[in-house]
C-alpha positions as CSV (number, residue, x, y, z in Angstrom):
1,X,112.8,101.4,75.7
2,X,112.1,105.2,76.0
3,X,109.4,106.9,78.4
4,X,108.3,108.1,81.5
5,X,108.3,106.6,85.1
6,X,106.4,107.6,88.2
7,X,108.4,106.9,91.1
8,X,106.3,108.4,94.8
9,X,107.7,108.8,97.7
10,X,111.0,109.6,96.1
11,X,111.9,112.4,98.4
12,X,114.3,110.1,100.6
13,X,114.9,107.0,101.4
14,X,113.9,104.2,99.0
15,X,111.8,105.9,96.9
16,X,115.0,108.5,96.0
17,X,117.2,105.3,95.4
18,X,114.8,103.5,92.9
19,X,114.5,107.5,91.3
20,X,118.0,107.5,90.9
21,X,118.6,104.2,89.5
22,X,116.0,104.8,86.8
23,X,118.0,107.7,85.4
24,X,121.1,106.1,86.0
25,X,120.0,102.8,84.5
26,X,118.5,103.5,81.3
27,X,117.2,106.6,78.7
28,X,114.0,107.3,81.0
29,X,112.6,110.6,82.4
30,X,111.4,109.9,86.0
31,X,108.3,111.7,87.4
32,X,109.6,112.5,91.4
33,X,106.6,113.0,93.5
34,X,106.4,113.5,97.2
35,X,104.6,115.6,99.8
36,X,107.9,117.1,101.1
37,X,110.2,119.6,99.3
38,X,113.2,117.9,98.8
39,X,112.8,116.7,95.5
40,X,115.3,118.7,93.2
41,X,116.7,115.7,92.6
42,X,118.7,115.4,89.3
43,X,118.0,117.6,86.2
44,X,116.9,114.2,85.1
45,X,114.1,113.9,87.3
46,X,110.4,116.1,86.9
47,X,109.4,116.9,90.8
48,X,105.8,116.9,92.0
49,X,105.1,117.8,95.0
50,X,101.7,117.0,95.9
51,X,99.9,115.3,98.7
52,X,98.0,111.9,97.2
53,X,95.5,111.4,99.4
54,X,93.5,114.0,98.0
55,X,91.5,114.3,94.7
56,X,93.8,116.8,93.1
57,X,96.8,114.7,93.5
58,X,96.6,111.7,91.2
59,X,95.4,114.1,88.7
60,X,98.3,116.7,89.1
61,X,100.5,113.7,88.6
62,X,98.6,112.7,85.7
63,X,99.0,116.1,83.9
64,X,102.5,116.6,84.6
65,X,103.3,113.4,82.6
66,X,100.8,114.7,79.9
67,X,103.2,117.7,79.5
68,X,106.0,115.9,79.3
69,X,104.9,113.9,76.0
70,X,106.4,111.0,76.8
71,X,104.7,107.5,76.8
72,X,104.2,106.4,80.8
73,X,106.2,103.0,80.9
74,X,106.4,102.8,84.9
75,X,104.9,103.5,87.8
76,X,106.4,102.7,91.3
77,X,103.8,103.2,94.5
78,X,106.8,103.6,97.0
79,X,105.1,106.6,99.5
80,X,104.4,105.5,103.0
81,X,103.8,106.1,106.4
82,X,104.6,104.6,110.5
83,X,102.3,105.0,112.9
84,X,103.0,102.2,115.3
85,X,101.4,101.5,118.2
86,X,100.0,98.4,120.0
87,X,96.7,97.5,119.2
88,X,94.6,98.5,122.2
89,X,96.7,102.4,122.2
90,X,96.1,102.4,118.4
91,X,93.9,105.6,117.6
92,X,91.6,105.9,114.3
93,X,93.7,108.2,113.2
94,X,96.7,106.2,113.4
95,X,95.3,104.0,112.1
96,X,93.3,105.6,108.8
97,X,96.3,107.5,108.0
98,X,98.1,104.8,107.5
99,X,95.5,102.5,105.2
100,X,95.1,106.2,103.3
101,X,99.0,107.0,102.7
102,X,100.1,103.3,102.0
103,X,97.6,101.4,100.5
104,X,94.8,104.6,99.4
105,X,97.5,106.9,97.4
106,X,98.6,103.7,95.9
107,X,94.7,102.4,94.7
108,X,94.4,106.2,93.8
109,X,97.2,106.6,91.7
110,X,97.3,103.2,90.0
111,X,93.8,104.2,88.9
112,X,94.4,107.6,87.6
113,X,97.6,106.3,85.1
114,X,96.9,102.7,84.1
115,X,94.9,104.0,81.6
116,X,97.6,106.1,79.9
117,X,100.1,103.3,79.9
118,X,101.6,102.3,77.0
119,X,101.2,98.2,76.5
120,X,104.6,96.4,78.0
121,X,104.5,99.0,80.9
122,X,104.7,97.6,84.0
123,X,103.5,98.6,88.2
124,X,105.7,97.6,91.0
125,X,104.2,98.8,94.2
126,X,106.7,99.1,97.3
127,X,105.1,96.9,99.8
128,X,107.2,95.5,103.1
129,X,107.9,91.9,104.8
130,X,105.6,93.2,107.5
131,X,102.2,92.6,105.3
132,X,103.5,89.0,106.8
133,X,102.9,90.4,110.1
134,X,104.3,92.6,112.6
135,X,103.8,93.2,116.1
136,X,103.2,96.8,117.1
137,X,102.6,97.6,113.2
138,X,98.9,96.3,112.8
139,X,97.6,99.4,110.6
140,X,101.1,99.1,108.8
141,X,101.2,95.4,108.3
142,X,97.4,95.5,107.3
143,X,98.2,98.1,104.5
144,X,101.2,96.5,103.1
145,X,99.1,92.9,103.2
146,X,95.9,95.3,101.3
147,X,98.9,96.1,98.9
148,X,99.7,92.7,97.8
149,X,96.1,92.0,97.6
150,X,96.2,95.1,95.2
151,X,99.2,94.2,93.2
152,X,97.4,90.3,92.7
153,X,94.4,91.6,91.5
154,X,95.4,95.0,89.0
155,X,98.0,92.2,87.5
156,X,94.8,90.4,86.2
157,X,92.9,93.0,85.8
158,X,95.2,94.7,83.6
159,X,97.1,92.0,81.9
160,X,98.2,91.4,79.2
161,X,99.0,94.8,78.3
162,X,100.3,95.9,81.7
163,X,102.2,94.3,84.2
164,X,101.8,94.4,87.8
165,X,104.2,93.4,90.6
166,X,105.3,94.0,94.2
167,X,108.8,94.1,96.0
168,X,108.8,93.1,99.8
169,X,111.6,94.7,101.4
170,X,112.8,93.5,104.8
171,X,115.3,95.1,106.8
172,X,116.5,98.5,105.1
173,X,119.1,101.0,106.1
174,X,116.6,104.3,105.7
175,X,115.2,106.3,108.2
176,X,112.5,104.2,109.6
177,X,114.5,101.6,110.2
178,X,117.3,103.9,111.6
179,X,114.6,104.6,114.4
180,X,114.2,101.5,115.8
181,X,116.3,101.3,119.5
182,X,119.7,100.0,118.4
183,X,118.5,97.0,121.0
184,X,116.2,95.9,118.9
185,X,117.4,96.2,115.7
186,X,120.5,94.5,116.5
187,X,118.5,91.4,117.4
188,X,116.6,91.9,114.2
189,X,119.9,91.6,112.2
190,X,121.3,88.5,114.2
191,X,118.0,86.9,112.8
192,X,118.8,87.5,108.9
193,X,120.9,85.3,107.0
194,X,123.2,87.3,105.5
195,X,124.0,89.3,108.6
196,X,123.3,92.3,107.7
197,X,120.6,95.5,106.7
198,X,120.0,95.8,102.7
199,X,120.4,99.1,101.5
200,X,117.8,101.5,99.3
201,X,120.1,100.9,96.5
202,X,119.4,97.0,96.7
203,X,115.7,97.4,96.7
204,X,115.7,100.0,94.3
205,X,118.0,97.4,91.6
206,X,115.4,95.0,91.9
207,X,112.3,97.4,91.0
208,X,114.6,98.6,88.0
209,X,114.5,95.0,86.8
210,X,110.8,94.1,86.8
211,X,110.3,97.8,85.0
212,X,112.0,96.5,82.5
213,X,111.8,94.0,79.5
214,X,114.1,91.6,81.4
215,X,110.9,90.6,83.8
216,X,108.8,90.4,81.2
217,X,107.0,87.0,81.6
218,X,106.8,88.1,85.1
219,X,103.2,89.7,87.1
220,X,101.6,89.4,90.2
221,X,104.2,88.1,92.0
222,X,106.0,89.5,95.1
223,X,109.6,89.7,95.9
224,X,111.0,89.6,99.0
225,X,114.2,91.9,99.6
226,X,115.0,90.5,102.7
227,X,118.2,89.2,103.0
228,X,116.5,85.4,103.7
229,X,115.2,86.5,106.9
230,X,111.9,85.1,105.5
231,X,113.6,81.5,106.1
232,X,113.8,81.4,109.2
């Protein structure tokens, strides 16, 4: 299984992890793409830096894996955006950027490559255990919860040839959750199971299994990376 994968957001955080472990984990050229700079990755890894909430970025992406000549076998909508606020101090900006970044880029994208995949391909889009519901993280929760909705309904839309399926992650040690008062996130920690934040890496190993062949009786479905704090 030879190809190209799409990974956004993969700057930092998450979205560099499951970059990573797609070079590291099989023969695949990975397709880096992020509004910031840093994405000199690995000589492994094609950057892109473009901004996909506007009409020239899903196509820039689009071209760049045309150039490469290799079939698109992945794509992974990972880029997203905070802007939390409670509800009555939320502005419409807040709150648009956040539906356009997390849940727009991802509609966007998903549209402008699906029809260049090859058949067996598969879509995981990086959604969160707050489309559950969060307080303080309406627009957020909202676009994660719009992003499930997605995933559900490209997997039958585009089935059988293509697969389509969401990871859920819960607490992660990255930079948004490094943010949170230490207060707060402590308390958050003494509520999961296994006692403890998951890591990009985690996250990232279980997107690298439902690219592959080894999920592949598996779409629409969304996995929770949580640590079972979803059990409580």
């Amino acid at each position: 299984m030879t190809g190209a994968i799409v990974v956004t957001g993969a700057a930092r955080g998450i979205g560099r992890a499951i970059a990573e472990a797609m070079t590291a984990g099989g023969p695949f050229t990975v397709v880096g793409v992020d509004i910031a700079p840093e994405l000199a990755l690995s000589e492994h890894i094609t950057p892109v830096e473009t901004d996909l909430t506007t009409v020239d970025g899903p196509r820039l992406v689009r071209e760049t894996v045309e150039d490469i000549g290799l079939p698109l076998i992945g794509l992974v909508n990972n880029a997203g955006i905070t802007r939390d606020a409670r509800l009555v101090n939320m502005t419409d900006q807040e709150f648009s950027d956040v539906l356009d970044v997390n849940l727009g880029a991802a509609y966007r994208l998903s549209t402008e490559l699906a029809p260049m995949m090859d058949d067996g391909s598969a879509i995981v889009n990086i959604a969160s255990r707050a489309y559950l519901g969060n307080f303080g993280q309406f627009n957020y929760s909202m676009s994660k919860g719009g992003l499930v909705g997605m995933t559900r309904a490209l997997a039958l839309s585009l089935a059988p040839r293509v697969r389509v399926n969401a990871v859920a992650p819960g607490l992660i040690s990255s930079e948004m959750s490094l943010g949170i008062p230490e207060e707060i996130r402590e308390r958050m920690i003494d509520a999961i199971p296994l006692e403890k934040m998951g890591t990009p890496a985690e996250v990232a190993n279980t997107v690298w299994w439902l690219l592959t062949p080894l999920s592949s009786y598996i779409t629409g479905e969304v996995i929770v990376v949580g640590g079972g704090r979803s059990l409580s």
